[in-house]
N, C-alpha and C positions, 0 to 999 in steps of 0.2 A: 493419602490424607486429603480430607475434601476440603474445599477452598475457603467453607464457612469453619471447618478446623483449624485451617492456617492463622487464618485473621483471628479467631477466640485466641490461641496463640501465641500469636503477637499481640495481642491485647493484652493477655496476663501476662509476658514477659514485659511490656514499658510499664504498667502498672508496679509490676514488682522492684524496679529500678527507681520509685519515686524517692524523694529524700527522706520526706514525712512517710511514716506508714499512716495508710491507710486502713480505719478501722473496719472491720468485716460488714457493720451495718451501712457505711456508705461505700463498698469495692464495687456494688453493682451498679453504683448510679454512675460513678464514672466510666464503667466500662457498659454501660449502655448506652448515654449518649455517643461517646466514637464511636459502637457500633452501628450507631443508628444515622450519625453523618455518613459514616463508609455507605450503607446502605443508598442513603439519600444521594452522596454523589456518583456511585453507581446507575442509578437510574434516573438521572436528569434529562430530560429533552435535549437534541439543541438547540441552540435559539432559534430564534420565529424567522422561516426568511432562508435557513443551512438546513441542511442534511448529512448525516454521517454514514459513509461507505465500510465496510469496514470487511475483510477478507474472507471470513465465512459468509457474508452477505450474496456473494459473486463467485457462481462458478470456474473453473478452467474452463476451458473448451477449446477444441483443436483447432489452431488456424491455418497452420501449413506443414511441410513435413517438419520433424524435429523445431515445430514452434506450438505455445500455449498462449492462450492471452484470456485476462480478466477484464470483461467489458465494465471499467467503473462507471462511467457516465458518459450518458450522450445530450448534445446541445441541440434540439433541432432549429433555435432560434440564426443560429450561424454556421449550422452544417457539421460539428466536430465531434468528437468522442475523445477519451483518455480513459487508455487500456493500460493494464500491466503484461510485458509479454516475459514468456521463460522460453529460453532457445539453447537447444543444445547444442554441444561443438560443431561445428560446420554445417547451422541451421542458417538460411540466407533467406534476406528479405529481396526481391528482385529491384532490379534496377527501375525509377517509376520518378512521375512528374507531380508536383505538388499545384493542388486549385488552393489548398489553405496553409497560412504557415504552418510548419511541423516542429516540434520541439521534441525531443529526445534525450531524456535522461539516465545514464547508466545507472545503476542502484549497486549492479554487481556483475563481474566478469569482465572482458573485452570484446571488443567488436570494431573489424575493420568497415569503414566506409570507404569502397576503394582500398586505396595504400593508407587512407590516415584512420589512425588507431582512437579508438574512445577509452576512458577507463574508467573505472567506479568514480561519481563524483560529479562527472565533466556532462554538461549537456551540450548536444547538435541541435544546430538549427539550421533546417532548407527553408528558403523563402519560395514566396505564391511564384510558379510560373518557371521552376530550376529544376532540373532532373537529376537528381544522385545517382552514383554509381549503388552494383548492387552493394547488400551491409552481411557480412558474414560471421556469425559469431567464433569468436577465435577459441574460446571457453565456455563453458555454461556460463549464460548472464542473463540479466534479469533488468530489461529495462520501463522505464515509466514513458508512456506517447502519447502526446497532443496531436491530432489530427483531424487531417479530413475523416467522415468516418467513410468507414470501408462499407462496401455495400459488394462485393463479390461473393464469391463463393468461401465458406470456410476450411476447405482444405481443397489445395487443386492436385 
């Protein structure tokens, strides 16, 4: 069923749920305005000033072995980028020194840094000028990264 079938729908399902019936001659004007808000807020801007990223926007693309990552944005004004990375079981980030803070949020799965474990939920953060051990994912996970951006090669 196509998605403008779903919404018609659900449109005649709350309409038919109203207390009052509604007469046939006005069924269309209230089910065309909601669909013509759906419509409307479907296709809004963001506001003046933001941008929306949003997952079929941005490819995968291979970063290292057993790792993917979606480049969402890059800062050039302070040197950073935040990617989404997908790593498979026993995909490692290597052991590396930070020029900018790094924040690291799990979304999904585990991942040792070193001995200490992350779990969905929990974000890391290395500060400017600290070297982590390497990060190993212990599970398929899926994390969100604030960083320097990487300017390497993308798979070595």
């Amino acid at each position: 069923m196509s998605d403008l079938k779903q919404i018609d729908q659900i449109l005649n399902d709350a309409l038919a749920t109203l207390d009052q019936p509604v007469r046939d001659s006005n069924a269309a004007e209230p089910k065309a305005r909601m669909f013509a808000n759906i419509q409307k807020r479907m296709n809004v801007p963001a506001p003046e000033g933001t941008y929306t990223v949003g997952p079929q926007d941005v490819p995968w693309e291979p970063f290292d072995t057993g790792i993917e990552r979606q480049l969402l944005v890059t800062d050039q004004g302070d040197g950073t980028e935040t990617a989404i990375y997908r790593l498979e079981p026993g995909a490692k980030f290597t052991e590396h020194e930070h020029t900018h803070q790094e924040t690291c949020w799990v979304v999904q799965g585990e991942v040792l840094v070193g001995d200490h474990l992350l779990q969905p939920g929990e974000m890391h953060v290395a500060d400017v000028g600290h070297r982590h051990p390497e990060i190993v994912a212990r599970t398929e996970a899926l994390l969100l990264i604030r960083s320097q951006a990487y300017v390497g090669p993308l798979t070595r």
